[in-house]
Structure formats: C-alpha cells, structure tokens
KEDO-982690 format. One record per residue (C-alpha): residue number from 1; residue in three letters; chain; x, y, z. Coordinates in pm, 1 decimal. Layout:
<atoms>
ATOM | nr | rest | kette | X | Y | Z
ATOM | NUM | ALA | A | X | Y | Z
...
</atoms>
This chain:
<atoms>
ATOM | nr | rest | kette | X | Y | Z
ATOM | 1 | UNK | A | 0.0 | 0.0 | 0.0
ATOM | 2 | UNK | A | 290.2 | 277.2 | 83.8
ATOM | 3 | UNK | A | 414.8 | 237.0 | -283.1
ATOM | 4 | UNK | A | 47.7 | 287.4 | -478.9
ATOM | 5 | UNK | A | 76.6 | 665.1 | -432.8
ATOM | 6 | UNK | A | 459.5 | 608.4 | -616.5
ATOM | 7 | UNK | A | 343.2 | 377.8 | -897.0
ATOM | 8 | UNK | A | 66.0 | 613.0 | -964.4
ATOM | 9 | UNK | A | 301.6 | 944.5 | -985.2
ATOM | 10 | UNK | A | 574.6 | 686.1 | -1227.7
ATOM | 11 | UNK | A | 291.3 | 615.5 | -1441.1
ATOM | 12 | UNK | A | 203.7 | 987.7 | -1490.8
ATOM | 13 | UNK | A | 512.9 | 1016.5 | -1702.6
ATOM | 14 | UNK | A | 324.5 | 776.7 | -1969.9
ATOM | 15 | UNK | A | 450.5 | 483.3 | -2192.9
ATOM | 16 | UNK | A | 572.6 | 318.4 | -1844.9
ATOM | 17 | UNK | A | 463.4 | -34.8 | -1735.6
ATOM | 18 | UNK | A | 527.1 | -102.7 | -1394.4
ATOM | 19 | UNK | A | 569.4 | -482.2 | -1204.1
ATOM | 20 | UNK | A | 519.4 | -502.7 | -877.4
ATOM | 21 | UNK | A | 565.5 | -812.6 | -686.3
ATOM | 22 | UNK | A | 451.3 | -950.3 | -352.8
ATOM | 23 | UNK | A | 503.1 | -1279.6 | -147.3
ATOM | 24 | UNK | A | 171.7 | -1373.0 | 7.4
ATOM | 25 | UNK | A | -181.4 | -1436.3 | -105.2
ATOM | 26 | UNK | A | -313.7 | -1161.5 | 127.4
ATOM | 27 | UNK | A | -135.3 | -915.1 | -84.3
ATOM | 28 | UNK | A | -209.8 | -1000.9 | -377.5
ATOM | 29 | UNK | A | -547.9 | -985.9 | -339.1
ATOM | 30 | UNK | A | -516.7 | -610.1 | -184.3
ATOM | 31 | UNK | A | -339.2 | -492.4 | -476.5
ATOM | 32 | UNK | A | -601.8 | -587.7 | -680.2
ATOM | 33 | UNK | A | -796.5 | -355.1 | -552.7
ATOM | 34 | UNK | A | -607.4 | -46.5 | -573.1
ATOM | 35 | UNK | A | -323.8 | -60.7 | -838.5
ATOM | 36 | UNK | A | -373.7 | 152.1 | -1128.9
ATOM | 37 | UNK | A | -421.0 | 87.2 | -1467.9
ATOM | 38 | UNK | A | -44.7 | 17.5 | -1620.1
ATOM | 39 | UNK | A | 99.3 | -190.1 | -1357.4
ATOM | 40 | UNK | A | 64.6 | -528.6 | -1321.2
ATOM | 41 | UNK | A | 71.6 | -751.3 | -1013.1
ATOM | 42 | UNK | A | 291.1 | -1107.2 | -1018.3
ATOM | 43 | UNK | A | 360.3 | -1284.3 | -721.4
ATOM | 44 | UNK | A | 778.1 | -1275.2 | -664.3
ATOM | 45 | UNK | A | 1008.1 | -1550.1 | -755.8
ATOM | 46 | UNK | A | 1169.0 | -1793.7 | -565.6
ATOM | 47 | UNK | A | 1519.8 | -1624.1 | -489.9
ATOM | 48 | UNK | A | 1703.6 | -1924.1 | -667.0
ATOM | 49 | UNK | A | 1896.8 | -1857.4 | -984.6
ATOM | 50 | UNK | A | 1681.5 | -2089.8 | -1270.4
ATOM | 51 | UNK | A | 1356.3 | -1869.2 | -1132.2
ATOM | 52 | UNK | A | 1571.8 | -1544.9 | -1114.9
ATOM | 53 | UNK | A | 1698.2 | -1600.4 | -1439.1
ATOM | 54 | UNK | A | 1367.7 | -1666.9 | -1621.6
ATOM | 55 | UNK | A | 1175.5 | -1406.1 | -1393.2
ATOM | 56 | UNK | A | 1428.7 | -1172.0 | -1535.8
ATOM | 57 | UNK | A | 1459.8 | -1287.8 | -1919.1
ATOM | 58 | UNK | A | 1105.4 | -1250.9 | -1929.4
ATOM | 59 | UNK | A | 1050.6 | -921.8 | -1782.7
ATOM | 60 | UNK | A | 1362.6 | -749.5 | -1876.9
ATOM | 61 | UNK | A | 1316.0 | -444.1 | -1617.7
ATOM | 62 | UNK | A | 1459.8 | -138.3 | -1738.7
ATOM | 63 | UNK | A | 1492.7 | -18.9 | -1340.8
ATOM | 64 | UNK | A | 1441.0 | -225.8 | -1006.4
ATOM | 65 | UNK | A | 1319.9 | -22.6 | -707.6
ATOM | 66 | UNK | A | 1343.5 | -304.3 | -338.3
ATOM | 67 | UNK | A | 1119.2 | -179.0 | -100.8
ATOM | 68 | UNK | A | 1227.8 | -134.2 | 298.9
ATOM | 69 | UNK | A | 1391.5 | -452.5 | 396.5
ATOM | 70 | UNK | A | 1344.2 | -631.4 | 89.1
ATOM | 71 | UNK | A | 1750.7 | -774.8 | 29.5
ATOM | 72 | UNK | A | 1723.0 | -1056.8 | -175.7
ATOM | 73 | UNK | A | 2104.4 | -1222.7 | -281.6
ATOM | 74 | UNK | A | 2016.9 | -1372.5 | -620.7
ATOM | 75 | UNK | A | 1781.7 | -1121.6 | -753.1
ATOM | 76 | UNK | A | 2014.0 | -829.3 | -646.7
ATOM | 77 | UNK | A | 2376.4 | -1006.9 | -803.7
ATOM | 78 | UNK | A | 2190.4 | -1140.6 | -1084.2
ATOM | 79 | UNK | A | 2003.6 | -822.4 | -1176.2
ATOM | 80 | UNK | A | 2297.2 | -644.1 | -1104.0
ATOM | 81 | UNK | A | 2511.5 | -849.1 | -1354.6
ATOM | 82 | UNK | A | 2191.2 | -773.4 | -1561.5
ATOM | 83 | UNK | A | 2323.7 | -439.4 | -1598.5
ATOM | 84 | UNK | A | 1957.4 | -291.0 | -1388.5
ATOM | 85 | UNK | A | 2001.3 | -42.4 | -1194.2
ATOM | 86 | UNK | A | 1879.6 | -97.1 | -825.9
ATOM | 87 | UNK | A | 1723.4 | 126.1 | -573.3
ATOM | 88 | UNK | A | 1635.0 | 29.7 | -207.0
ATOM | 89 | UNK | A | 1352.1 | 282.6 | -167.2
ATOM | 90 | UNK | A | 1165.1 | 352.4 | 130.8
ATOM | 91 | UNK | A | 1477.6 | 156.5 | 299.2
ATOM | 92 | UNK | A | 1457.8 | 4.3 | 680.0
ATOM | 93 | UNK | A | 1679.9 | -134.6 | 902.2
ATOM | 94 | UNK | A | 1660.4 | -204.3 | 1244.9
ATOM | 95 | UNK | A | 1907.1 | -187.6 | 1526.2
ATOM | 96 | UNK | A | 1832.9 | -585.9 | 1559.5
ATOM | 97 | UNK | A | 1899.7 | -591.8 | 1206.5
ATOM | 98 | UNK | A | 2185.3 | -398.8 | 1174.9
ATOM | 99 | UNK | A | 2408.5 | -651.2 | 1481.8
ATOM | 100 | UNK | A | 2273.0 | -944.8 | 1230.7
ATOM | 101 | UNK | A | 2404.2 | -794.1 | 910.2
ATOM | 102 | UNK | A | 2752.1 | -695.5 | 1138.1
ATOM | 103 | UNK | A | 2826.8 | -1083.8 | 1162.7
ATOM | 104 | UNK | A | 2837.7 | -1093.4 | 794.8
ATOM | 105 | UNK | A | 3004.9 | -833.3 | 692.9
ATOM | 106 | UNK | A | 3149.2 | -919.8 | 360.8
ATOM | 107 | UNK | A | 2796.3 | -1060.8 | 225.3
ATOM | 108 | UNK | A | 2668.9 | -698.4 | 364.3
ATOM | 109 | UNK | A | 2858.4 | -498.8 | 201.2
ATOM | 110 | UNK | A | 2889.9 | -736.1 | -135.5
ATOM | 111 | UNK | A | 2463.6 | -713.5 | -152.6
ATOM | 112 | UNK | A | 2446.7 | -369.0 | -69.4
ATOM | 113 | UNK | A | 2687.2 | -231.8 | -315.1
ATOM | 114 | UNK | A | 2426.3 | -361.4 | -598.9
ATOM | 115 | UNK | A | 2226.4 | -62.1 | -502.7
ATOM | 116 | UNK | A | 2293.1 | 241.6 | -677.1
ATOM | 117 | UNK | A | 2111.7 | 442.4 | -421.2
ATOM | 118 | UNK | A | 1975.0 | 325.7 | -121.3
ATOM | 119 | UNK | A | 1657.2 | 593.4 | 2.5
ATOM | 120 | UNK | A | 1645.6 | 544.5 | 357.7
ATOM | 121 | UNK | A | 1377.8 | 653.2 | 603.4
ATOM | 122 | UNK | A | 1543.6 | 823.9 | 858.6
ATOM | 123 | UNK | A | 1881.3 | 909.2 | 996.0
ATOM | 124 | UNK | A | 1953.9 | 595.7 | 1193.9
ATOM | 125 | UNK | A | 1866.8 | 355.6 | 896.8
ATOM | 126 | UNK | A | 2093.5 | 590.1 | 658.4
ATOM | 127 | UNK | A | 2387.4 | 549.4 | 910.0
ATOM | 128 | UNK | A | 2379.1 | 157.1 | 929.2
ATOM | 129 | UNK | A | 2318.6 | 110.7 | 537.7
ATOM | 130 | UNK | A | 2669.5 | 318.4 | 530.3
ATOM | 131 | UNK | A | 2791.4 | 120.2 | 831.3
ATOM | 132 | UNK | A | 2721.0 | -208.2 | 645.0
ATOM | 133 | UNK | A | 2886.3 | -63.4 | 312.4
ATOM | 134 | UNK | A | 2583.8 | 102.2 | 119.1
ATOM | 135 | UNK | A | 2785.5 | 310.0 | -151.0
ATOM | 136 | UNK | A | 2551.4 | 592.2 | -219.1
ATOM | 137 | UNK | A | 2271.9 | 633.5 | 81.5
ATOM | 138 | UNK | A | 2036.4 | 936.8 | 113.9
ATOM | 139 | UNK | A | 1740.6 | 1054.9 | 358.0
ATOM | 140 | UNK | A | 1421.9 | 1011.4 | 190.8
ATOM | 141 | UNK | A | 1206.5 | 973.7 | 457.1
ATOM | 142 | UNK | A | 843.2 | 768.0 | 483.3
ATOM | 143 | UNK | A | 666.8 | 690.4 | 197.7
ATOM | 144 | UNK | A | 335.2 | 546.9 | 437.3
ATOM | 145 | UNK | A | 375.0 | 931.8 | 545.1
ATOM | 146 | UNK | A | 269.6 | 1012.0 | 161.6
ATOM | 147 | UNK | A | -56.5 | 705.0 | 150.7
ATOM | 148 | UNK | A | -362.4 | 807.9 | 113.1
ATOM | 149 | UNK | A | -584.0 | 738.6 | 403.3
ATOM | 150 | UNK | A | -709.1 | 431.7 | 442.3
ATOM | 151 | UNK | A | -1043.1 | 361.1 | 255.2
ATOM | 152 | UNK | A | -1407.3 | 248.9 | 413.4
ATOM | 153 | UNK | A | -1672.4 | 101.4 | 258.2
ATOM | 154 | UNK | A | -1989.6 | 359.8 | 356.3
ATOM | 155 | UNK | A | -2237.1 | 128.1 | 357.3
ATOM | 156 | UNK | A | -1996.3 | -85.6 | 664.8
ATOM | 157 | UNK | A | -1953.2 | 219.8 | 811.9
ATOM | 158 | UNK | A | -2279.0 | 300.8 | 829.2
ATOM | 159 | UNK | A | -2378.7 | -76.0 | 939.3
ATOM | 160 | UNK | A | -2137.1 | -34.5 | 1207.1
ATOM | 161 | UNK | A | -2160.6 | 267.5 | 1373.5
ATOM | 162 | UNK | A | -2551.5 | 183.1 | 1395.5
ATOM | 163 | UNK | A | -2467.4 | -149.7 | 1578.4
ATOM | 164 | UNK | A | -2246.0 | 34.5 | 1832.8
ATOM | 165 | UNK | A | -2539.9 | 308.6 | 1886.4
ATOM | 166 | UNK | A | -2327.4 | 586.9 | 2056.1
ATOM | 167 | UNK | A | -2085.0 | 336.7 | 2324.3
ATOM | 168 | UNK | A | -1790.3 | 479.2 | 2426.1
ATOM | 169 | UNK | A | -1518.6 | 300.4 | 2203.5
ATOM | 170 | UNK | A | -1186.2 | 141.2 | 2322.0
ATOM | 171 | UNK | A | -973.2 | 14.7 | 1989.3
ATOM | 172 | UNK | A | -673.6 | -181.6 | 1987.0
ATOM | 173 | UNK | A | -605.0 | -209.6 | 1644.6
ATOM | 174 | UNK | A | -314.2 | -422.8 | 1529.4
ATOM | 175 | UNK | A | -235.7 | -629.4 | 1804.3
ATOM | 176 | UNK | A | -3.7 | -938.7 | 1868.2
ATOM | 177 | UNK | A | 10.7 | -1193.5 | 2098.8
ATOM | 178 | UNK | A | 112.5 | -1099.0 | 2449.3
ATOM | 179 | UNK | A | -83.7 | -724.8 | 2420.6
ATOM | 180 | UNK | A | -467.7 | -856.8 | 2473.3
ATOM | 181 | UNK | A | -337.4 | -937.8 | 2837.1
ATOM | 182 | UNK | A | -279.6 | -544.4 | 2904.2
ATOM | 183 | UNK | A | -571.0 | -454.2 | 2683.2
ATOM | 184 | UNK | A | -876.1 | -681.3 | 2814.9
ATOM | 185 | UNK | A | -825.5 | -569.8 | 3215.8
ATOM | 186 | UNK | A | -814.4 | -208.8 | 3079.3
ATOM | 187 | UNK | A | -1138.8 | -292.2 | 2929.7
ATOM | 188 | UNK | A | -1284.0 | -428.0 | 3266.8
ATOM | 189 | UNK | A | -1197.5 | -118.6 | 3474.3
ATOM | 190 | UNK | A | -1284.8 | 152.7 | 3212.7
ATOM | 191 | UNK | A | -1618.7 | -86.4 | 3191.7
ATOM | 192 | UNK | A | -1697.9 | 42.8 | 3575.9
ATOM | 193 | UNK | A | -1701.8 | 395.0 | 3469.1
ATOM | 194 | UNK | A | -1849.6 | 327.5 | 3115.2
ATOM | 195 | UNK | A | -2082.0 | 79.9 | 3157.6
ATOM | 196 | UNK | A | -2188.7 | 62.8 | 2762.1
ATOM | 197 | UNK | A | -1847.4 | 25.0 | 2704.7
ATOM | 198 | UNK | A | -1738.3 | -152.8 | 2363.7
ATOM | 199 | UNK | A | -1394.4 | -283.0 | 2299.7
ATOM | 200 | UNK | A | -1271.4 | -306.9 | 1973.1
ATOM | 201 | UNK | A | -991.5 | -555.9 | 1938.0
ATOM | 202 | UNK | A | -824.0 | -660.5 | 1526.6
ATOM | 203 | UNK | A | -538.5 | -820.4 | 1561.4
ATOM | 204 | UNK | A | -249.8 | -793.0 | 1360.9
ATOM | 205 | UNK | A | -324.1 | -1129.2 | 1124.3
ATOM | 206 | UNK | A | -665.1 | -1207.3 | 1146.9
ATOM | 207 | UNK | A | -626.3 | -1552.5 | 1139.3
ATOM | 208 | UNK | A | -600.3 | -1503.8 | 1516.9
ATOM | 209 | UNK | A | -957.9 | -1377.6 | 1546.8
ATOM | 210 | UNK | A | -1056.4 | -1735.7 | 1720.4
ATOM | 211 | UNK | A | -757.4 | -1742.3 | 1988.8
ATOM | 212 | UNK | A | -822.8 | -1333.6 | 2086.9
ATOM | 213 | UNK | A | -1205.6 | -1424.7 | 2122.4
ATOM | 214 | UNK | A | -1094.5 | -1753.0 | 2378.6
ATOM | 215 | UNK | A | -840.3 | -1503.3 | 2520.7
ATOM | 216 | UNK | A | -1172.1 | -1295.1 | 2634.6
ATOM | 217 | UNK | A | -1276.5 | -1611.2 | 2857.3
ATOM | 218 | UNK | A | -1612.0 | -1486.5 | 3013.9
ATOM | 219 | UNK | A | -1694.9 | -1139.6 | 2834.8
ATOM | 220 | UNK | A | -1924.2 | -1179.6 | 2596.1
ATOM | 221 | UNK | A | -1773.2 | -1137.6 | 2248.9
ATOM | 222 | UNK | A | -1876.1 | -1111.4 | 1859.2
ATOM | 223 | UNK | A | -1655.3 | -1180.7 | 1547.8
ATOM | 224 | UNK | A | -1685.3 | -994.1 | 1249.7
ATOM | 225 | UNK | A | -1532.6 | -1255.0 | 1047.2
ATOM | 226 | UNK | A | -1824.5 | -1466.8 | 1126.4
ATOM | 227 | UNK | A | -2020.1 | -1159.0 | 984.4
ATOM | 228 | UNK | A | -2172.9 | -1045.8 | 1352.8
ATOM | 229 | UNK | A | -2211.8 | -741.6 | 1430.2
ATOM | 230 | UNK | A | -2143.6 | -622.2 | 1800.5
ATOM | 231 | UNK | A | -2524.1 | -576.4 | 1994.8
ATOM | 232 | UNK | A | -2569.9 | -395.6 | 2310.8
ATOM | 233 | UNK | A | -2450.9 | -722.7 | 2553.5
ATOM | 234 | UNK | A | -2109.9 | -763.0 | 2338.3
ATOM | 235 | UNK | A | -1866.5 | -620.5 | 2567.7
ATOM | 236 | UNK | A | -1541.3 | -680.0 | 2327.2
ATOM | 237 | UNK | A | -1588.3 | -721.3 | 1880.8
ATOM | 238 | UNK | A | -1310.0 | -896.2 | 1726.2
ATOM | 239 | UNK | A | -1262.8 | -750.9 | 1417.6
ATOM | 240 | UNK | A | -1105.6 | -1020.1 | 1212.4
ATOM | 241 | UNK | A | -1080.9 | -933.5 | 862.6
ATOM | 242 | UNK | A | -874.3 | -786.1 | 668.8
ATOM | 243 | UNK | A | -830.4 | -442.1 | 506.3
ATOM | 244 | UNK | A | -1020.3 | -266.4 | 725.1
ATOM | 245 | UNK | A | -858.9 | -62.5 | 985.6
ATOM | 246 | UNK | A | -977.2 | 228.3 | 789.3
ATOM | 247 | UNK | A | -1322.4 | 140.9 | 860.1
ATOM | 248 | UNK | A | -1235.2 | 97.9 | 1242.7
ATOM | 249 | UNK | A | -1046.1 | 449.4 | 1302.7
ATOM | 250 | UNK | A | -1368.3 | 596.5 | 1203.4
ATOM | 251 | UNK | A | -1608.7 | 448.5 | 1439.1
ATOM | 252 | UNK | A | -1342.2 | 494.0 | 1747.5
ATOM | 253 | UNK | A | -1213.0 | 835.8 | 1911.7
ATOM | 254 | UNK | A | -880.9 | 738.6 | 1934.3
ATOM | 255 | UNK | A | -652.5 | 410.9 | 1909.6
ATOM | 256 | UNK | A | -415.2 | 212.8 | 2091.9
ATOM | 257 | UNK | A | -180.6 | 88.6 | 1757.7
ATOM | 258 | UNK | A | -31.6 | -247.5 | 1840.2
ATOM | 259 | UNK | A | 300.4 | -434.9 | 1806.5
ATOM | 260 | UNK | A | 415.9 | -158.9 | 2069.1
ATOM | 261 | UNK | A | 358.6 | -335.4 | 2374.0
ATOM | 262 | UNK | A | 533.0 | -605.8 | 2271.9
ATOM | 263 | UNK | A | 880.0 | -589.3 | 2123.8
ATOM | 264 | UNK | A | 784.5 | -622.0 | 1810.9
ATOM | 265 | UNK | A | 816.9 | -230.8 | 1731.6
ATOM | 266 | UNK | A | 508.7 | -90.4 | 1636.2
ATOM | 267 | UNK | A | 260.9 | -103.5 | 1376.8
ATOM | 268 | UNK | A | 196.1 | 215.0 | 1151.0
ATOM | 269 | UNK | A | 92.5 | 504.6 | 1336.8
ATOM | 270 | UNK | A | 27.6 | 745.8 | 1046.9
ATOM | 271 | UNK | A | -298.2 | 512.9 | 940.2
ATOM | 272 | UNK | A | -523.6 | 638.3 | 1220.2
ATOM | 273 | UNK | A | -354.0 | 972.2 | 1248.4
ATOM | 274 | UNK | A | -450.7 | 1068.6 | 885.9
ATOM | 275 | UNK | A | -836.3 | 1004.8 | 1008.8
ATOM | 276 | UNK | A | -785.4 | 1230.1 | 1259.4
ATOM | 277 | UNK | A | -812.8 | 939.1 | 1513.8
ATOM | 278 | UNK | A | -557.5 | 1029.2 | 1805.3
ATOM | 279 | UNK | A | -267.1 | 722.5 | 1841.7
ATOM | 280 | UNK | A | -172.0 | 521.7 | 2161.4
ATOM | 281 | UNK | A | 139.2 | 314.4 | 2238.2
ATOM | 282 | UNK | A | 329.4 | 127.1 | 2393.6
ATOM | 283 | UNK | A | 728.9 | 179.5 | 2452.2
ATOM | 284 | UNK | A | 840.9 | -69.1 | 2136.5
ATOM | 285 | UNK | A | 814.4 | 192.3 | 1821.9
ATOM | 286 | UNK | A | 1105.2 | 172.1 | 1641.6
ATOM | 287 | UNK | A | 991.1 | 44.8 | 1299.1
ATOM | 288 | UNK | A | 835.8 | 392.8 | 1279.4
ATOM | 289 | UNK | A | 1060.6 | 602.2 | 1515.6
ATOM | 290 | UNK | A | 1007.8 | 927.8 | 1376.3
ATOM | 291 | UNK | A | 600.4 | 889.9 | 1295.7
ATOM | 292 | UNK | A | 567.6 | 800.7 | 1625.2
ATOM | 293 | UNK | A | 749.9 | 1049.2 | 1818.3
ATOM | 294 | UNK | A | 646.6 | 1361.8 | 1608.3
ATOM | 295 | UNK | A | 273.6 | 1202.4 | 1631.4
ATOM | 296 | UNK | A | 273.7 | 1165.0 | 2007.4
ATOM | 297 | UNK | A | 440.7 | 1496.3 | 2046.9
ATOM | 298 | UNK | A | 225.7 | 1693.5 | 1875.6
ATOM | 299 | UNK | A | -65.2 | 1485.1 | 2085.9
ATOM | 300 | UNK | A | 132.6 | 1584.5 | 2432.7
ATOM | 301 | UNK | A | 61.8 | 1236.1 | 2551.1
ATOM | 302 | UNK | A | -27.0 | 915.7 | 2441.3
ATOM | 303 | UNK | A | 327.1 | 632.0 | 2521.5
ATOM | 304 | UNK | A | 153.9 | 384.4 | 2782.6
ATOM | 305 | UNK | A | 339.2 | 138.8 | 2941.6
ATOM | 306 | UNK | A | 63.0 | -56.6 | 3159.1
ATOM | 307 | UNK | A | -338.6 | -139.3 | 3205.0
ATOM | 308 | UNK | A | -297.2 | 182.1 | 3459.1
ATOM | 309 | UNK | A | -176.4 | 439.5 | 3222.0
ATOM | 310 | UNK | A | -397.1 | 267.4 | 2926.9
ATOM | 311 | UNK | A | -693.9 | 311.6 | 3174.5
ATOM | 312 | UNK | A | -561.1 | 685.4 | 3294.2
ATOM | 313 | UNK | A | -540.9 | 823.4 | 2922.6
ATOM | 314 | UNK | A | -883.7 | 608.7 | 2776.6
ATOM | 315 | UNK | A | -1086.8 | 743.9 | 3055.7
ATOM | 316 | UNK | A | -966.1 | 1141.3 | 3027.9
ATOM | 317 | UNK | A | -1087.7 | 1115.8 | 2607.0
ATOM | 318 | UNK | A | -1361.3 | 906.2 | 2698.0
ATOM | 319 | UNK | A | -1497.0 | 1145.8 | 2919.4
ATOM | 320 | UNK | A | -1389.3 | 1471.0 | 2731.1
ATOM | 321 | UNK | A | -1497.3 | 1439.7 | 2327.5
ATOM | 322 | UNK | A | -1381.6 | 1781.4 | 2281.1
ATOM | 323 | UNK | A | -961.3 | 1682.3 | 2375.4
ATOM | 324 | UNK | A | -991.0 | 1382.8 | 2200.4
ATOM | 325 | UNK | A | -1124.0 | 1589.5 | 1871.5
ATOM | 326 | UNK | A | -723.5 | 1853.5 | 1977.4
ATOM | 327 | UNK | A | -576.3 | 1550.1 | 1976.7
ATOM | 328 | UNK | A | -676.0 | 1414.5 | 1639.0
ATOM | 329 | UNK | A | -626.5 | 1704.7 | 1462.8
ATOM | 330 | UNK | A | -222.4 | 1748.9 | 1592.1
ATOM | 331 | UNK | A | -219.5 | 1376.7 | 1532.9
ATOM | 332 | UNK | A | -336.5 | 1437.9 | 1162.8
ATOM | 333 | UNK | A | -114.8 | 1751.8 | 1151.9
ATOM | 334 | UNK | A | 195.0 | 1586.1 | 1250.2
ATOM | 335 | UNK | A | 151.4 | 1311.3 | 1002.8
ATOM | 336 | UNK | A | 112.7 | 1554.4 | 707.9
ATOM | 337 | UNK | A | 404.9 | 1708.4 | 808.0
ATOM | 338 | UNK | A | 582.8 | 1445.1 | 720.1
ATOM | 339 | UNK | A | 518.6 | 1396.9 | 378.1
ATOM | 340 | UNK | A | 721.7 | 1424.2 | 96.7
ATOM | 341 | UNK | A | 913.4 | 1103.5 | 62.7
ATOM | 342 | UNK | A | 726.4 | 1063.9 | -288.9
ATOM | 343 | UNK | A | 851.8 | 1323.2 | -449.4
ATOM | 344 | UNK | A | 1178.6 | 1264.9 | -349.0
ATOM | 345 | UNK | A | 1204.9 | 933.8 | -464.4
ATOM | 346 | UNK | A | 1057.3 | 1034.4 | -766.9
ATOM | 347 | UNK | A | 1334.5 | 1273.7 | -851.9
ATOM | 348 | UNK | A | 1604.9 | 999.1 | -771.0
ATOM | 349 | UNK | A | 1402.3 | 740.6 | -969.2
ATOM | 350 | UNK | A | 1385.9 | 987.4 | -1302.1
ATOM | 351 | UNK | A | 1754.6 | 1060.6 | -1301.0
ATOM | 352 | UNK | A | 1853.7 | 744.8 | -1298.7
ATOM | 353 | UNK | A | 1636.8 | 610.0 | -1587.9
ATOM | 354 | UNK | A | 1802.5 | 950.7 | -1698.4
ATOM | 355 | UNK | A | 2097.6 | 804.7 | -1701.7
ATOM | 356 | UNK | A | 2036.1 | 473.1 | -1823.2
ATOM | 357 | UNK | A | 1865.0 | 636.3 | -2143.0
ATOM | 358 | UNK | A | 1576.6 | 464.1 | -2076.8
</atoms>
C-alpha cells in the first residue's frame, strides 16, 4: 500500500509499465484492488537462480526499485550483472537488524553495493546502510507518510456505527500476541465507569480472530469474520478481517496501535492519524521512530506502558470528546508534516532512468 501513491506518480510520465511483486496471497489480493491501470501484479520468484533467471529474461526491467527490507542475494547479483540499476527505496533497518548484518560483513557490504542508491527513512537507517557498506545512501524519509488514508466502505460504516449506537469506544487495532493481556483488564476497569463500554480488538493477522475471542474467557464477544455485528450485551468485537482498519479508526475516538507493547516495534501510526483518530502506544516503536514520536508529540501524551496508564489516558478522552477531537487534529497535523518522501524518490528514480537512457 505505501508504494500505490509512487506507482501512480511513475505512471504519470506515460509509456511506463510497472511490475510489482509480492510474497503472500493476502497481498495479492489487496493490490487488486487499488493498483492503477499500467501496472501489473505477479507474485515474486523464488530467490534461486533458474527462477531469477527466467523471472528476469522474461521481464527485462529497465529499473528495479526493493522496497524497505526487501535484500534478496540472487535477484540483487543477478540483476545487477543484468546491468539494472537498483534502488532500495523507502529503505529500513533495524538496530536488531543492523548486529545481524555486522556478523556478515562481507555478504553486507557485497549485496548492498548492488544498489545504486539506497533511500532510507530516517537518519539511523541511513547510518547503518553506510555502516554495512551502502555506496551511495540518502534521507528520503516515509513513503506510508505520503498514503492516502485508508479507505471504508460507507455502507460498513454506516452498518457499524448503527450497531455500536453511541458506546464509548476502546480500539486496539493491530495487536499481537502478548498485548490482549494489558488490553482486556483495561477494558474491565474503564467498563466500571463506562458501563456501555465496547472494545474493539483486530489483531495484527486475522487468522487469530478465534484465539483473541478464547483469550476474552467470560466477556461476551462477537466476530466480524463470522459476519456479527457487536449488539448492546457484546462487551469486546473482534474484528477479524482484513483491510479494514480504515473502517475501524472511524467508528473509534482514538486508538491504541499495536506491536508496541510487545517488542515487536510498532505497527503504523500514520494510518489512524490521517483520520484524525488520536494514536496510543506502547514503549516498542522503532519500525516507525520518527512517525511516532512527532505524532505523540504533537498529541502531548499518548506512550503507555501498563493497564494503569492505558486506563488513565482512555478514561480522560472518553470522558472529554472535545480533547480527544485537539488531539486528532495534531495527530493528523503531525503526520502531514511528514510527507514528501514521494517526491523525493521520484526525482532519484527519473535521473537514474536519466541516465540509463531509458
């Protein structure tokens, strides 16, 4: 999804055709929603050299953009040798990653040389790219920062927000195993103050829709991959199904954004904030460092660490509308702000096809 608002700007230029590969089924069937007319969607190849070999004989890719993390060793020597040039757009790395990569340094620095330019999105991944012997590394920043928001259907949204009937909204949206511990208890003691209380819970892959439900033991619960709706007993809806999240930042007045209570490091906190929907989380953010610092500083609060502070912060916007409304409009502000990483790898994109004569 963070590289739709790129293909469409490359495909402005006309007489392009763009290939963009993914690995799971999930994806696949996304993209086929939302990629533009001109690009087509294949599923990647096996990173063996027969596959890379005919993957690349057939397509013959005048440029090859690798998106965040994406460092595969045949496709990069082989497209390399290929004479196409490489980009890492949108690149990623870790700190985990980076003492990995340090154990092998030679294969680091032998992969990441294919790159002509590796676009990283922020200081820290720029530095261990270099570290790791990137040649030619730049700040780009976020291309999520540049998505669209996320769509709703209106006729869901309208089913929805007549099932929950005006309860006060808790939503945990992305979660992994090892966060509905912190988040169901907050539910219980909120649910003192709030009796109509409705919690919200999607986890991260929704194929764990059945375990979060068991994971609610006595509370009663609905699934919306069993196509239920939440009625005025459900005290927590599991919302199981994929795509969305857009749908869910709607109906709630704010969001705790997962895979931060765990150390996992955070799921994207510019989705809700570009619906104005103001962003909790936990301490674990560093796969979007920056988002999530400018986000919750613009919010003046919003890092919880416990069912206390999750509790402390839910019941203050529960109770006052009107600061949870501030909040969602910094959040919003501080995601627009920053923007930009399209255009930027645009610019790097064009001169090197530039260069190539292409």
């Amino acid at each position: 999804m963070s590289v739709l608002p790129l293909i469409a700007e490359l495909l402005e230029s006309g007489g392009r055709h763009i290939l963009l590969t993914s690995g799971t089924v999930s994806s696949a069937a996304l993209v086929a929603e939302h990629l533009p007319q001109g690009a087509t969607h294949q599923y990647a190849p096996v990173d063996v050299r027969p596959a890379i070999d005919r993957f690349l004989s057939h397509w013959r890719p005048d440029i090859a953009l690798f998106v965040e993390s994406e460092i595969w060793p045949n496709m990069l020597l082989m497209a390399r040798s290929a004479g196409v040039p490489l980009i890492l757009v949108n690149g990623r790395m870790s700190a985990r990653a980076f003492q990995r990569w340090r154990r092998l340094p030679k294969m680091a620095a032998a992969l990441l040389e294919c790159y002509a330019v590796c676009l990283a999105q922020d200081v820290g991944t720029a530095e261990r790219l270099s570290a790791l012997g990137a040649c030619r590394v730049q700040v780009s920043g976020n291309l999520k920062a540049d998505a669209h928001p996320l769509p709703a259907d209106p006729a869901k949204l309208f089913e929805l927000s007549k099932a929950i009937d005006g309860r006060p909204v808790l939503l945990a949206a992305s979660t992994h195993p090892g966060e509905h511990e912190t988040i169901l208890p907050s539910h219980d003691i909120l649910k003192r103050t709030f009796p109509r209380l409705l919690t919200i819970v999607a986890p991260r892959h929704p194929k764990r829709g059945e375990e979060v439900a068991m994971l609610c033991g006595k509370r009663a619960v609905a699934r919306r991959a069993l196509n239920q709706l939440p009625e005025e007993s459900t005290a927590v809806y599991v919302a199981d199904t994929l795509g969305e999240l857009g749908l869910l930042y709607r109906v709630a007045p704010f969001a705790f954004v997962g895979g931060s209570l765990v150390p996992h490091g955070g799921q994207n906190p510019l989705e809700p904030a570009r619906l104005h929907c103001p962003v909790l989380a936990g301490p674990h953010t560093h796969n979007f460092a920056q988002a999530y610092d400018a986000i919750l500083a613009a919010q003046g609060c919003g890092r919880v660490h416990s069912v206390g502070e999750i509790v402390q912060i839910s019941h203050d916007l529960l109770s006052h509308p009107d600061r949870a409304k501030a909040m969602g409009e910094a959040a919003a502000c501080a995601a627009t702000s920053l923007g930009g990483a399209v255009a930027r790898t645009i610019a790097t994109v064009e001169q090197l096809l530039s260069h190539a004569g292409t």
